[in-house]
C-alpha positions in Angstrom: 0.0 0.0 0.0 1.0 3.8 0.0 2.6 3.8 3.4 4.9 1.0 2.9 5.9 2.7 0.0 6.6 5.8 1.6 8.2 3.6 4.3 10.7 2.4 1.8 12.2 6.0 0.5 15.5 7.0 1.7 14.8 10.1 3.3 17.4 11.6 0.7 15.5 10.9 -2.9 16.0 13.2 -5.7 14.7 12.3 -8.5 15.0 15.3 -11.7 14.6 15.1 -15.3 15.3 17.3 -17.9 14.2 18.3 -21.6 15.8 21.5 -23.4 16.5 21.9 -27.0 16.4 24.6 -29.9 14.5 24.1 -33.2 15.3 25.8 -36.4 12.3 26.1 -38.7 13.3 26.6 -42.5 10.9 28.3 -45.3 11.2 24.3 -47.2 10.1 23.3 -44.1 12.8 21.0 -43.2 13.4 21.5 -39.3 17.2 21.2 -38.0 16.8 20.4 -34.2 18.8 19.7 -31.0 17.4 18.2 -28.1 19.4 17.2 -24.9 17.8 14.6 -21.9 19.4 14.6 -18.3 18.3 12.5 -15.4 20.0 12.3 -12.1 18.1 10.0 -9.9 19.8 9.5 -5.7 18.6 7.2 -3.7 21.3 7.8 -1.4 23.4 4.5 -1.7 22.5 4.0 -5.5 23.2 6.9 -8.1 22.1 7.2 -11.8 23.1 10.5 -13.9 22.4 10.6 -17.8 23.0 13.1 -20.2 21.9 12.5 -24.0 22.0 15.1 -26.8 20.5 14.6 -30.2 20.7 16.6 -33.4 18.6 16.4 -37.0 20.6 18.2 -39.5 18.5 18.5 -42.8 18.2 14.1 -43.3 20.7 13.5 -41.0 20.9 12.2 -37.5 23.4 12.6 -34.5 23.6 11.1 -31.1 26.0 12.2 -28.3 26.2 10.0 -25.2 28.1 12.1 -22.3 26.8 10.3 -19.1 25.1 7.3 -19.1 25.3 4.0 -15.9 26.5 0.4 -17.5 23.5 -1.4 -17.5 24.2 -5.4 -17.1 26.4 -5.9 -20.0 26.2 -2.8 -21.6 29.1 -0.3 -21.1 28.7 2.9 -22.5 32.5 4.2 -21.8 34.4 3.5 -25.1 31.4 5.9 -27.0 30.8 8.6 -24.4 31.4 12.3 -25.6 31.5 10.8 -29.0 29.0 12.6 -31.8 27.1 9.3 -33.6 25.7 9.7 -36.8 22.7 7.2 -37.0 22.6 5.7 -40.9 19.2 6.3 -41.9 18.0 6.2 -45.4 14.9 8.1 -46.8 13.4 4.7 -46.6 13.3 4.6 -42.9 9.8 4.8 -41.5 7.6 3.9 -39.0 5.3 5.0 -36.0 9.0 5.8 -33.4 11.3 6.5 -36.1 12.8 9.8 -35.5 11.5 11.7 -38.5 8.1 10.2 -37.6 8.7 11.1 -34.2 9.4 15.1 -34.1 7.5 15.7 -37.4 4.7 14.9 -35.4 5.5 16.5 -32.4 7.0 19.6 -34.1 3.4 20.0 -36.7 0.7 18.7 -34.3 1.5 19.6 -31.1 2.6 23.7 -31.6 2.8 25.5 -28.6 -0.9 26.0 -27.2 -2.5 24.5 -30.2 -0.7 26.5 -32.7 0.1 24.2 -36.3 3.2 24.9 -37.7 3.1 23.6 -40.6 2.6 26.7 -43.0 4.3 28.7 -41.1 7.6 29.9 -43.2 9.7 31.1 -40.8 11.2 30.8 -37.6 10.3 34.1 -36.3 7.1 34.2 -37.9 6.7 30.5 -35.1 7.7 32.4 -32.4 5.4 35.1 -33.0 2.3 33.1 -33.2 3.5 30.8 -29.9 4.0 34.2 -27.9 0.3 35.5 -29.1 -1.0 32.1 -28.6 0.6 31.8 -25.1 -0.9 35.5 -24.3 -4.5 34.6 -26.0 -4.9 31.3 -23.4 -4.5 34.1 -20.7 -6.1 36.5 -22.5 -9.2 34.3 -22.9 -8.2 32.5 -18.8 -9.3 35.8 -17.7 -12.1 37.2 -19.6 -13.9 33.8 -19.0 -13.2 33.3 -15.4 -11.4 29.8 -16.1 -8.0 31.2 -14.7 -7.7 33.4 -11.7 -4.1 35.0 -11.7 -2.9 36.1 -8.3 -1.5 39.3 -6.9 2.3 39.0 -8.5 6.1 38.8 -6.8 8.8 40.4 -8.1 11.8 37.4 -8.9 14.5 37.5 -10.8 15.0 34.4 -12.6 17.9 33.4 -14.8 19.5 36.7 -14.5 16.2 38.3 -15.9 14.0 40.8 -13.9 10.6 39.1 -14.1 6.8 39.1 -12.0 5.4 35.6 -10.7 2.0 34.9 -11.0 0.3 32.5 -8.8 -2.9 30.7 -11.0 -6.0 29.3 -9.5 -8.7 27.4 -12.1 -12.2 27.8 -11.9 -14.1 24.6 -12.9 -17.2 26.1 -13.6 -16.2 28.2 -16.1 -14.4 25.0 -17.9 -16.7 24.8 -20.9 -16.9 28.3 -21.6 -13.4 28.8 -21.4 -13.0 26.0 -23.8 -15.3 27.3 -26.6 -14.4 30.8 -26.2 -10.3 30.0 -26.6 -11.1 27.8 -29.6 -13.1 30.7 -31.4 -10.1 32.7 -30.7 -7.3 30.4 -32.0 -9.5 29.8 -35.1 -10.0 33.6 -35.2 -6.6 34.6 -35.2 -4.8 31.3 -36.7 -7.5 29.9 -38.9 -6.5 26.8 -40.8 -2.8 26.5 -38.6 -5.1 26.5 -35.5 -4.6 22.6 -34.5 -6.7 22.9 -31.4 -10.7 23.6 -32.7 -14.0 23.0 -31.1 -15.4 20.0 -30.6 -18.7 19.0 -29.4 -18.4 15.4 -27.5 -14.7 17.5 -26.3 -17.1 20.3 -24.5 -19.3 17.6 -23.0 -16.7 15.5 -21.7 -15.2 18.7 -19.9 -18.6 18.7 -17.9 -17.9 15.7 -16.2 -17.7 14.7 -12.7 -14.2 13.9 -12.5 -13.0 16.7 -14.8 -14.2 18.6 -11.8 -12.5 16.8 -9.0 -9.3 17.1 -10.8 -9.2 20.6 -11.1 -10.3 21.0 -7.4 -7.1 18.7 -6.9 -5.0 20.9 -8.7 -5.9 24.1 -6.6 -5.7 22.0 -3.2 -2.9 20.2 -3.6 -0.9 21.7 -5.8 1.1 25.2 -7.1 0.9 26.4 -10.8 2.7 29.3 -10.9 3.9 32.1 -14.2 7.1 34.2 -14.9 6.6 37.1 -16.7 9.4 39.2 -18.1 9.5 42.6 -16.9 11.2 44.1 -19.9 9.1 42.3 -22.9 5.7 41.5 -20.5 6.0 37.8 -22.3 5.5 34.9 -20.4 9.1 33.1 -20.4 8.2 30.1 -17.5 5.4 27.6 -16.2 6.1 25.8 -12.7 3.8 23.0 -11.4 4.2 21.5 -8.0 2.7 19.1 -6.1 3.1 16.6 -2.6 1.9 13.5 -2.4 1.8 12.5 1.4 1.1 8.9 3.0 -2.3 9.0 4.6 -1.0 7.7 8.0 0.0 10.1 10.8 2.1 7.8 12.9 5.0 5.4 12.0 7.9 5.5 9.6 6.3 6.7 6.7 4.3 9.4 8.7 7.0 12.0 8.2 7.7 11.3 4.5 6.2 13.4 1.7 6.9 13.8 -2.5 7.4 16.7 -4.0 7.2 16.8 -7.8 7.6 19.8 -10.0 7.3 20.2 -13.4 8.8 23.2 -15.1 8.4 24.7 -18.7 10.6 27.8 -20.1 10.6 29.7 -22.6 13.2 31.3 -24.3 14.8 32.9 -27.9 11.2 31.9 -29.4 12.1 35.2 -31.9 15.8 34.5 -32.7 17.2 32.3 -35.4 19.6 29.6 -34.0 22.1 27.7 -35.9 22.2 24.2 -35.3 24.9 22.6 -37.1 26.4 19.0 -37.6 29.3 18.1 -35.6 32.1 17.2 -37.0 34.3 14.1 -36.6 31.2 11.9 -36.1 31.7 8.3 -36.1 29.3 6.2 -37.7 27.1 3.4 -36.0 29.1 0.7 -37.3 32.3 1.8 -35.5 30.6 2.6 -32.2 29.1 -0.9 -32.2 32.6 -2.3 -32.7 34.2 0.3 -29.6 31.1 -0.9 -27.7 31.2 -5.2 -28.5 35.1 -5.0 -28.5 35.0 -7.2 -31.5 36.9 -6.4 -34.8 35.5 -4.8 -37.9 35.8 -8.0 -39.8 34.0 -10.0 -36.8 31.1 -7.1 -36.5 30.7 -7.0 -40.5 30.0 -10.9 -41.0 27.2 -10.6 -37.8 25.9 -7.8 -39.4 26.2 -9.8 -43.3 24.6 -13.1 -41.3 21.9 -10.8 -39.8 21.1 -9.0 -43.3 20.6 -12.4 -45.1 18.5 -13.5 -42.7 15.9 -10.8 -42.7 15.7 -10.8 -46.6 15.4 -14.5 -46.1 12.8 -14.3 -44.0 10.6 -11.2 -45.7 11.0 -13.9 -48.7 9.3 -16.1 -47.0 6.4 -14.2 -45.8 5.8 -12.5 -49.2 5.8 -16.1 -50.5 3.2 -17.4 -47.8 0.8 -14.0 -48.5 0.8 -14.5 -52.0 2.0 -18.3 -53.5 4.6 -15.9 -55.5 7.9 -14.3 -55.2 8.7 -10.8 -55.6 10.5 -9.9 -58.8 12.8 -7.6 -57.1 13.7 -6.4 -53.3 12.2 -3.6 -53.5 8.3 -4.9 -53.0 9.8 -6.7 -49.8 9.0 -2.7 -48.5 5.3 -2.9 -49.3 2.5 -4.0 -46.6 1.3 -7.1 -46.5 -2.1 -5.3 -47.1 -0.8 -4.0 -50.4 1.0 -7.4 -50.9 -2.4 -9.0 -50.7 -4.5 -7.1 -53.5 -1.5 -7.2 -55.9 -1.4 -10.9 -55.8 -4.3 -12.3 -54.6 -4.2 -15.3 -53.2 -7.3 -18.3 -52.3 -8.5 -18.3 -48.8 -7.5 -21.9 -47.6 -9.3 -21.2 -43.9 -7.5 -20.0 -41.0 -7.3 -20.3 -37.1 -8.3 -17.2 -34.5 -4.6 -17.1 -34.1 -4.1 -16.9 -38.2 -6.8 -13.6 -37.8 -5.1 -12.2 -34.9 -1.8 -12.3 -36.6 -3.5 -10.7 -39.9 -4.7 -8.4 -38.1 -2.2 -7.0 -36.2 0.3 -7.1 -39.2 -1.9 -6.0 -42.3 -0.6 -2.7 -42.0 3.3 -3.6 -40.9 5.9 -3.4 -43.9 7.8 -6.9 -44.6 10.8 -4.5 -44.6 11.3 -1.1 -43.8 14.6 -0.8 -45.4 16.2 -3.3 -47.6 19.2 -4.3 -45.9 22.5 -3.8 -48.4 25.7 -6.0 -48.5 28.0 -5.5 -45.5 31.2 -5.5 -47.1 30.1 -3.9 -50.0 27.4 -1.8 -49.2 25.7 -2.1 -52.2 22.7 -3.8 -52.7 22.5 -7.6 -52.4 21.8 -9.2 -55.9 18.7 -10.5 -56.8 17.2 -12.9 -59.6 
């Protein structure tokens, strides 16, 4: 239960995580980004600390590991403070690969529902996220959904700024909802992501939509810096506690605090991001890693390459009686396998549908894999 939990925490637990990066937005819209993830975790005998950067320039991937623990078998030494670049063809795809991955983020989820996708220029983003960002409070107000205290003067990262304590209102959910929708829709039209939906607006009526807004005021901190000089907001703070319910006992004087920050900052400049240099490429990182020789690492890799063709083969031959008449249609789905070569139903198991099912929509190969030694493509007839 809870308090045996809370019985079980060293008394010194810190636990922080970090996200920062910079994203450079160009008029083809091809978005160069860094990114860098840190975690430091003490549970006073046992401590982790992490620190991973990663870089997209124009098609091309990076990876820097500078702190990371040996996990099991995996040391980490030989590669740390070493740039990677991660060999990914235009083929690559895929629901986590890392195009997929911040495309999505970068065009769905703008700042406050804002769409970048047409915008065509970096400053011309930041603009639209610092309206957007003053529209929510804009709108917080005029509704009565957020109630902004009486603000502190702080000065945070060497910058003269005003805190704001906020307070939500559940009442005034719905109408808060429809009203900053019209707005964004308004002022961004098509770019606005977030728009107004019906069953949206009744679900924020709901019981427990209510009780966990009354949660957030009781229990909890939202606080926003404002700069002094520009009036923007530049940081969001949420904090929390989570206590144990007991009074007496071991776990009685234990508590959580978790806080959750988001900054803001050089929304309106243009940042460079460029690639590093001297980066060494996946196949020699594997080989500082393994501690095997490049000739050793090249015939796993050439064993492993066969194997998948060999096996996508196989498949392609099972969907369809056939096989393909060249590699390439190894990349296809085994949906679009299926109406280019029909083949007779024969009956199949639950399991058979299940497995259908879950794979109709699954490539046979994402990327044809390409000699080893050569690193041409294998030959096929």
């Amino acid at each position: 239960n809870s308090d045996e939990f809370f019985s079980s925490l060293p008394s010194s637990l810190n636990v922080a995580f970090g996200i920062s990066g910079i994203m450079s937005k160009k008029a083809d819209d091809n978005r160069d980004t860094y990114l860098q993830g840190t975690a430091d975790v003490d549970l006073g005998d046992f401590v982790v600390n992490a620190d991973v950067e990663f870089i997209k320039k124009a098609d091309t991937y990076y990876a820097r590991i500078n702190k990371m623990p040996t996990f099991f078998f995996f040391d980490f030494t030989p590669i740390k403070k070493q740039w990677i670049q991660i060999e990914l063809g235009d083929e690559t795809s895929g629901l986590l690969s890392p195009r997929t991955v911040q495309d999505t983020f970068s065009n769905e989820f703008g700042i406050f529902g804002v769409n970048t996708t047409n915008t065509q220029s970096s400053e011309n983003a930041g603009k639209n996220a610092k309206d957007a960002t003053l529209m929510v409070l804009s709108v917080g107000e005029k509704t009565g959904f957020i109630s902004v205290g009486d603000p502190s003067p702080e000065t945070r990262n060497e910058e003269k700024t005003l805190r704001y304590p906020i307070r939500f209102e559940k009442t005034k959910l719905k109408t808060f909802y429809a009203e900053l929708t019209k707005a964004l829709k308004d002022r961004f039209g098509d770019t606005a992501a977030t728009r107004y939906d019906e069953q949206m607006a009744k679900q924020l009526e709901q019981k427990n939509v209510g009780e966990l807004i009354d949660y957030l005021n009781n229990s909890s901190a939202i606080n926003m810096w404002v700069a002094q000089k520009t009036g923007y907001p530049i940081a969001f703070e949420y904090t929390t506690h989570i206590a144990p319910r007991t009074t007496t006992g071991p776990a009685a004087k234990k508590q959580l605090r978790a806080t959750l920050t988001v900054s803001l900052s050089d929304i309106n400049k243009s940042n460079a991001i460029d690639a590093p240099k001297d980066a060494i490429s996946t196949e020699d990182a594997t080989i500082l890693m393994s501690g095997i020789s490049k000739e050793e690492y090249r015939f796993g890799q050439q064993i492993s390459n066969t194997a998948s063709i060999k096996s996508a083969l196989s498949t392609y031959h099972a969907l369809t009686g056939l096989y393909p008449d060249m590699l390439a249609e190894l990349m296809k789905t085994r949906e679009e396998i299926q109406k280019l070569h029909p083949k007779p139903s024969t009956g199949s198991s639950r399991q058979d549908d299940y497995t259908n099912s879950f794979y109709i929509n699954r490539k046979l190969l994402e990327k044809i894999p390409t000699d080893a030694y050569t690193k041409k493509p294998f030959i096929y007839e």
